[in-house]
N, C-alpha and C positions, 0 to 999 in steps of 0.2 A: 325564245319567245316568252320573257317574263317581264311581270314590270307591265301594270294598265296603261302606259302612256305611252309604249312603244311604238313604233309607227317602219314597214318594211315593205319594202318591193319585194315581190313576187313574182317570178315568174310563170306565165302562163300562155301559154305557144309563142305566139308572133308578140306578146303583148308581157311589157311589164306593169303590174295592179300594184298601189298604194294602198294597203292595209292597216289601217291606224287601230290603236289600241289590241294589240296582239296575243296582249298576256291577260285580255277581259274574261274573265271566268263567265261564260254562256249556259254550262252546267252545271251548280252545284254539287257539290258530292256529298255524303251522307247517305246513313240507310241502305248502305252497301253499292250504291251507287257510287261511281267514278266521277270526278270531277275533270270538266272538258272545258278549252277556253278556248277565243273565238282564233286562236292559230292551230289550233286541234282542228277546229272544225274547216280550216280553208286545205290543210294539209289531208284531211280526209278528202275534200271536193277535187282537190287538184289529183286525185292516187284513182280515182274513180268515174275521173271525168270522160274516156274512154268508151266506158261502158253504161253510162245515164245519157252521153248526149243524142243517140238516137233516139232515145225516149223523149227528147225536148225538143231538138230541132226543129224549127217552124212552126211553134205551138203556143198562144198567147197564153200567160201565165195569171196563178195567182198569186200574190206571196205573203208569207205568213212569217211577221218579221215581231221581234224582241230585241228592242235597242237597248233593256238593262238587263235581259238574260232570263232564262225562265223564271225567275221570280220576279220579276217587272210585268209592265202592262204587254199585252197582246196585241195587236192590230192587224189588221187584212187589206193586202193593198194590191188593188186593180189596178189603178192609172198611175202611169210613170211619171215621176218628178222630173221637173224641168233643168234641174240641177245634174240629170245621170249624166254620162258621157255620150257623144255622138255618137261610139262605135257602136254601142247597146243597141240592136234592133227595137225598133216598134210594130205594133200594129192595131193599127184604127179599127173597132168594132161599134156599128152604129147602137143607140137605143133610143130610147123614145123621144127622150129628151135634150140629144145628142150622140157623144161618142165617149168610149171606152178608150183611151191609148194603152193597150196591155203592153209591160216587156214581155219581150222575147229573148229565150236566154240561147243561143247558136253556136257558142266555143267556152274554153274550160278559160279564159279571161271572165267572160258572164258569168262563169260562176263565181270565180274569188270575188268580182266586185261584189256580189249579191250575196255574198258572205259577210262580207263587209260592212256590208249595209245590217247587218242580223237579222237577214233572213237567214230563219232555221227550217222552215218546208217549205218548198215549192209543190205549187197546185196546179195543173196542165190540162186542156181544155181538150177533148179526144177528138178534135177535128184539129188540120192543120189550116195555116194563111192562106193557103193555095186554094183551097175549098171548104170557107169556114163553117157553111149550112151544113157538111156530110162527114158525120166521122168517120175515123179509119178502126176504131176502135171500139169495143160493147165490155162494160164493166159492171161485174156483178157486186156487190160489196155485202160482206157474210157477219152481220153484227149480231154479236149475239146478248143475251140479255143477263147474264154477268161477265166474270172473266174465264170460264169455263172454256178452254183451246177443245175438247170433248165436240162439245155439242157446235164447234165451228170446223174441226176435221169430218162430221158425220154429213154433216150440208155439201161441204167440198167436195167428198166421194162421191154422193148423191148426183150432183149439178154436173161434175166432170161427166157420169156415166149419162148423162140426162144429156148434154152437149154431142157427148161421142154420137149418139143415135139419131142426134140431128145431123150429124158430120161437118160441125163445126169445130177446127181445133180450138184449143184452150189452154192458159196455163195458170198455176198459182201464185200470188205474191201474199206474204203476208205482209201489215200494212203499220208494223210497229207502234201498234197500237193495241187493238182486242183484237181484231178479225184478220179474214183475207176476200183479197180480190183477188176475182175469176174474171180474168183478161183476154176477151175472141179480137182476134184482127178480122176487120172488115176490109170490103177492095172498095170502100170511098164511095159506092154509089149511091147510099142509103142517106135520104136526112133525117134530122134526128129525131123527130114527130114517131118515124117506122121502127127505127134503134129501139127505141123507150118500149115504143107499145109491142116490140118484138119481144124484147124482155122481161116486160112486163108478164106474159104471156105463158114463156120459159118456166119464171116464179112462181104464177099461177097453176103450175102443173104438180110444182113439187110441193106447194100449201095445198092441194086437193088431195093429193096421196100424203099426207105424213102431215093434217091437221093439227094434232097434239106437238108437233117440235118444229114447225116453221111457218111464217106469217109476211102477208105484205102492207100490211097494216102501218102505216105511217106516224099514228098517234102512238106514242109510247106506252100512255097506259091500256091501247089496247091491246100488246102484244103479251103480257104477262110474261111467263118464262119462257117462252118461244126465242129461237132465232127471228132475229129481222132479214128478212131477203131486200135488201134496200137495191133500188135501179135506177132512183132517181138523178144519179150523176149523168145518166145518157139523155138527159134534157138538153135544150139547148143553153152554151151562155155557165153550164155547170162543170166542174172541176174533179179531177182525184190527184191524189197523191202519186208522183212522180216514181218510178222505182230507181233504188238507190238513194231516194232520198233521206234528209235525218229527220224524226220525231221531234215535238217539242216536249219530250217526259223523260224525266230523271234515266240519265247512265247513255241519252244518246241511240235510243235505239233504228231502227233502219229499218224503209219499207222493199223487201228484199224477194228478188223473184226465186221461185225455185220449181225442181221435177214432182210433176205427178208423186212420183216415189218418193219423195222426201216428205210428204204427208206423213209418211207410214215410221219415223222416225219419232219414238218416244218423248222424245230430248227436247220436239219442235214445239213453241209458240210463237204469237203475234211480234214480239219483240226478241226473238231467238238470236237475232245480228246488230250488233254495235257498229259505232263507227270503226270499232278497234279490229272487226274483222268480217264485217261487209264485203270487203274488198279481195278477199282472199272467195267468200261463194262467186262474187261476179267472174273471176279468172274461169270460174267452173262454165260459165257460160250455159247457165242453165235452163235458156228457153230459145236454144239453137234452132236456127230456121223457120221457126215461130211466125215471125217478124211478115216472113214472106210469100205468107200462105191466108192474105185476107180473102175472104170469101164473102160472095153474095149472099143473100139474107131471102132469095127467094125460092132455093129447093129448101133449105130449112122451116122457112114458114109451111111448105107443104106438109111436110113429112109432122110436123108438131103440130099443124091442124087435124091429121091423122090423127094424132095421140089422142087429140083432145075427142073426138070423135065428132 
């Protein structure tokens, strides 16, 4: 896979994918960082496509593409070009002034094409086609206000033990970035108006108790050196990062789910998994039956209007 002007089928289940430019350097390397190029990156999507496509399945997308490679421009693309391929799912989401036609990405073909494309993260909307008003999913996101992994493990423990006594399961991802996301499956009933202001709520309990180290404060320079408890991905029409998915920051890092326990791991930060071995924690299958345990949102709300008293 050398050589920018390479061009290679690929295969990908039922489907052979047209890959051009193979040997396109997508990450530079320097500063210790590993240099990755855009056949790296479909070779990782294809070794892992397994275990990200239940997380995308039936999900309108964002994508977060680099057609000269993290040192080139950025762009963020909603609506599907009229150029993709028929097989590419769509799906039409109205607004105000029309629609939305988001890809939908459903077999490990969608991903090489959208590798292809230089998309390097995919962003996924926590409701599925089938029920776009109610998601299945409640995502906490743990920013904290430098790059201190510290004061973004002490949130984590917090919110998990703050979750548990709602008896809402939960699990961690970090998000190959600074922080992590604290991921509840819901059972679809809820829209996202109740989601938001459930969580919102959640946040609310843990900036009451522990003022000085975490904030829901929106404005940046109101948070000072606080954690941000940000919840605003459970709005409607809003996006998080995929698990399993790749960063767009130097060496490739990966937003990677892991256990409870694996908080407690020295070694652990936001970027702790590469492309180069992401694929070896998903084999670990670290948020086993997770998936299958969405829950209502209305003994929860009781039990935390309790807290709040």
């Amino acid at each position: 896979m050398s050589g920018d002007d390479d061009t290679k089928k690929v295969r990908a289940g039922r489907r052979s994918v047209e890959v051009k430019r193979v040997g396109k350097v997508l990450f530079p390397g320097g500063g210790g960082a590993k240099e990755y190029t855009k056949g790296d990156l479909v070779e990782y999507y294809r070794s892992v496509a397994a275990f990200m496509l239940p997380h995308l399945r039936g999900r309108p997308l964002m994508l977060e593409r680099y057609p000269d490679g993290l040192d080139g421009p950025r762009f963020m693309q909603k609506n599907t070009p009229d150029h993709y391929p028929d097989w590419i799912t769509r799906f039409e989401v109205p607004k105000e002034d029309g629609t939305v036609c988001h890809t939908v990405c459903d077999d490990t073909a969608g991903l090489v094409f959208l590798t292809d494309q230089a998309c390097l993260t995919l962003h996924r909307w926590l409701s599925r086609t089938n029920d776009i008003n109610r998601p299945d999913r409640m995502v906490f996101d743990l920013d904290p206000a430098d790059d201190s992994f510290v004061q973004v493990r002490e949130a984590a423990e917090l919110l998990g033990e703050l979750l548990d006594e709602l008896r809402l399961p939960s699990a961690p991802m970090t998000t190959g970035s600074r922080g992590l996301h604290i991921v509840v499956p819901l059972n679809g009933h809820h829209d996202f108006d109740e989601v938001r202001d459930f969580a919102k709520d959640v946040a609310g309990v843990l900036e009451a108790a522990h003022p000085d180290r975490f904030t829901t404060a929106a404005r940046k320079k109101d948070r000072g050196d606080r954690l941000y408890l940000d919840v605003q991905r459970n709005a409607y029409a809003q996006t998080a990062v995929v698990p399993y998915t790749v960063r767009a920051r130097p060496g490739a890092s990966v937003a990677t789910p892991l256990t409870w326990a694996e908080l407690d791991d020295p070694e652990l930060d936001a970027r702790r998994w590469s492309i180069a071995d992401a694929v070896e924690q998903a084999r670990t299958d670290p948020w086993s039956g997770l998936l299958d345990r969405g829950r209502a949102l209305g003994p929860a709300r009781r039990r935390l209007d309790a807290l709040r008293g």
